[in-house]
N, C-alpha and C positions, 0 to 999 in steps of 0.2 A: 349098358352104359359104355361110352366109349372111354377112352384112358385118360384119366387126367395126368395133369404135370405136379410134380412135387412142389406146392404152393405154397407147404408150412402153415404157420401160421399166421392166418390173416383176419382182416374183419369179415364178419358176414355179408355186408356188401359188398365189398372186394370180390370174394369169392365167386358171388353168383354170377357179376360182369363176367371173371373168369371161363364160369360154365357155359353161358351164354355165348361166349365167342364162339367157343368150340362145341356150341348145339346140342351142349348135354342137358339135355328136363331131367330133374330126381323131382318127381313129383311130391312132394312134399310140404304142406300147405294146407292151411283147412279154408275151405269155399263152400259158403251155403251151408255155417253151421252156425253154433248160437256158444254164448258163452256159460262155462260151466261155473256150477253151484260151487261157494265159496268151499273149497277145501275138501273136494265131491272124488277130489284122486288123487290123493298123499303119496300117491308110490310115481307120480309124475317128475322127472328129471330134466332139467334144462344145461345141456352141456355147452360151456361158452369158452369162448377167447376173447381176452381183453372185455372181457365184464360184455362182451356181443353174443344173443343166441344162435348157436349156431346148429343143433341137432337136439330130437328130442331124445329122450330113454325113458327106462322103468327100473325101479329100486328091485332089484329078484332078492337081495338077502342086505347086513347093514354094509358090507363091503363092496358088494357089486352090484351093477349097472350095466341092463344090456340096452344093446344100440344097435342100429346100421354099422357094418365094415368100413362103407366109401363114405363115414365121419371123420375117420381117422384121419384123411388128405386135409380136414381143416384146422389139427390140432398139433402144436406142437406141446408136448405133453406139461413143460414148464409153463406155460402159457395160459393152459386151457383150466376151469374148474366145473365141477358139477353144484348146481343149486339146487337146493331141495325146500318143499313145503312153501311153494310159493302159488300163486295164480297170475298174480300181478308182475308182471318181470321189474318195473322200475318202485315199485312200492315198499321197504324193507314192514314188509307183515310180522306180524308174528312167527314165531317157528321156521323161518328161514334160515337153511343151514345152506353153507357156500365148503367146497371139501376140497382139496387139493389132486390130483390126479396118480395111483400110483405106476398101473399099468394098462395099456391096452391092449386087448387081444384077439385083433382079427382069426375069424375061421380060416385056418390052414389052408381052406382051397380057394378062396376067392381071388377072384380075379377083374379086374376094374373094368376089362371091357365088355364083361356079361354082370346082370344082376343074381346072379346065382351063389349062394354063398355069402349071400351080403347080413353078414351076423358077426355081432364083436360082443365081449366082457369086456369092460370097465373098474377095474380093481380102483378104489377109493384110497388114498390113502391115512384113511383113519375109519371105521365104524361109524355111522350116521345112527343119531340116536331118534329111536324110534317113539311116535308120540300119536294124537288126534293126526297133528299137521303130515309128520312123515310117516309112514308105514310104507311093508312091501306088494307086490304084487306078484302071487304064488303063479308059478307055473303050471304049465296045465300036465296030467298026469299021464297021460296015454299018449300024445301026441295024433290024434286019430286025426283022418283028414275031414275039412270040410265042405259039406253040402251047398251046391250050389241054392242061392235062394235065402242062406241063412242071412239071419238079420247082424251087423256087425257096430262099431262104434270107434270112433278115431278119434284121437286128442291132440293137440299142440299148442304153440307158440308160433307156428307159419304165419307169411301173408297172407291173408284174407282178401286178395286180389292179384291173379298171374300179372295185372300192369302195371303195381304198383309194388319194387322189390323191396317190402321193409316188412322186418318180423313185426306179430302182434304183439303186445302189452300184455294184453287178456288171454290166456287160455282158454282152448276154444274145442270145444267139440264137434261130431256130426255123425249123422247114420247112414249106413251105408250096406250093400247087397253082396253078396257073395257071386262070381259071374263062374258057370261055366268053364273049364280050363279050355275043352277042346271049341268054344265059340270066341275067348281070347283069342285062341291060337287061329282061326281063321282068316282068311282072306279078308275080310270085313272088319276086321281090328287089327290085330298085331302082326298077322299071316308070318309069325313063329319067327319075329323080329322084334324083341328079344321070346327064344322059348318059354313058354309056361310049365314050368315041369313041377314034379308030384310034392315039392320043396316050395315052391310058391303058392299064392294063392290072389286070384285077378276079383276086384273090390271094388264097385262103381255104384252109380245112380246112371237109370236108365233114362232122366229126362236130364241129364250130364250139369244138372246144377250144384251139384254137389261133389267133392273131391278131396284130395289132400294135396299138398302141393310144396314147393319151395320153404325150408323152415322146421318143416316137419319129421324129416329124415330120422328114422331108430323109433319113433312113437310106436306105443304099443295097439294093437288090433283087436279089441274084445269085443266076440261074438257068443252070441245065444247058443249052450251048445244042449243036449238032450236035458230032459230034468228041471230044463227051464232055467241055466245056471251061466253066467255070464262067464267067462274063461279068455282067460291070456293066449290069442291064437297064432297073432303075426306078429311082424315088424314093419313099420312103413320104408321101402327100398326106393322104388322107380315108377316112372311110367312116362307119360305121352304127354301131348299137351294138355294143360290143367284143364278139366270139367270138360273134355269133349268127350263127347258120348261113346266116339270108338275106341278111344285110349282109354279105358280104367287103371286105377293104382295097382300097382305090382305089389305086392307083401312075401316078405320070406314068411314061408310058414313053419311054426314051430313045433314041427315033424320028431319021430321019433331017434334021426340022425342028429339032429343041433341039441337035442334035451342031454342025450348021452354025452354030447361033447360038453352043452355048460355043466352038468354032473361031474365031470371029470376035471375041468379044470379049477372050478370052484372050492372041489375037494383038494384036490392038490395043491393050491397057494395059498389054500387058509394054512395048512399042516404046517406048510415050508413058508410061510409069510418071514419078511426081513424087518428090520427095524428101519431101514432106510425111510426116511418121510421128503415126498417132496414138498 
């Protein structure tokens, strides 16, 4: 990713003209998926400004909320809220809970002009109560990497088309492959612009109809891991142009250096939590 400018807090369209001037794709978007079963992923997180979606996340405990890092550029933290247990973004459903924001917590190393490190907490500010609608979604335990080949699954509220820039309604899912890092990293796709390294994970469809795209940014990546057991593997960060066959989505992967970081910090601001609410 190249650097963006400090844009604060804007609308979701704003935004993306924004990115678009300056030729940044955050691939993030679901294209060529289907809409998911009424209430099929309670730990689904819709981070907005000014009531607009603007990045997706996952509930990991009642307090926090992981995401994409390069979210934070659309958030100013008064601004922004997290909604939970919805499917419908303009529908008030049932079980819809809207949370005010306490902290965010980009990973110490990122840096805006690579995707690398692209991983935030989302401290809540109040406990989201958990039910059918909301629940979490556990982390995975080993952090082990994964197998090119394996079978994966992406969620959001993106567009559902790179030409037309308006988030979906519906939450939407789609299935999707796990690529090769050192075939990413080739001449033929990315040729190590941006590197693929052992902290990512490169996520496509090889007839390039399907993707993630603009909208989707911080959604979670669940793939089929050994045992037959679906698992919390990535984060949706970046990629190329939407659904082209040589740019697949970039995922941070939820290696065993980012588990120890949200362990650490999760522990530590529950302990020392303030009473400050915004």
């Amino acid at each position: 990713m190249k650097k963006e400018p400090k844009i604060g807090c804007v609308g979701w369209l704003t935004a993306i003209v924004v990115f678009l001037t300056l030729q940044v794709c955050i691939c993030t978007e679901i294209i060529g998926g289907r809409k998911v079963k009424p209430h099929s992923r309670p730990y689904m997180a819709s981070i907005q400004t000014h009531k607009q979606h603007v990045c997706g996340g996952a509930l990991i405990a009642q307090s926090w909320v992981l995401t994409a890092a390069h979210c934070k550029e659309f958030c100013q933290i008064k601004y922004c809220r997290v909604v939970l247990g919805v499917d419908l973004l303009s529908k008030k459903q049932k079980g819809r809970m809207t949370i005010a924001i306490r902290k965010m917590i980009p990973h110490p190393e990122f840096n805006s002009k690579t995707p690398e490190n692209d991983i935030m907490l989302v401290q809540l500010a109040r406990e989201a109560v958990l039910n059918k609608y909301v629940s979490t979604l556990e982390l995975p335990k080993s952090g082990a990497d994964v197998k090119a080949g394996t079978e994966c699954s992406v969620a959001g509220w993106g567009t559902t088309n790179p030409k037309v820039l308006k988030a979906s309604d519906d939450l939407r899912e789609v299935n999707l492959t796990v690529i090769d890092r050192a075939v990413c990293n080739s001449k033929a796709y990315y040729d190590l612009s941006p590197y693929i390294t052992k902290d990512m994970l490169c996520v496509g469809d090889e007839k390039a109809r399907k993707d993630s795209c603009m909208g989707d940014s911080g959604g979670p990546l669940i793939c089929m891991r050994r045992s037959n057991k679906n698992e919390y593997t990535g984060i949706v960060s970046t990629g190329g142009e939407c659904g082209a066959p040589k740019q697949p989505g970039i995922y941070t992967r939820l290696s065993k250096k980012y588990l120890r970081w949200i362990r650490m910090i999760t522990k530590t601001n529950n302990q020392n939590i303030t009473k400050d609410v915004i």
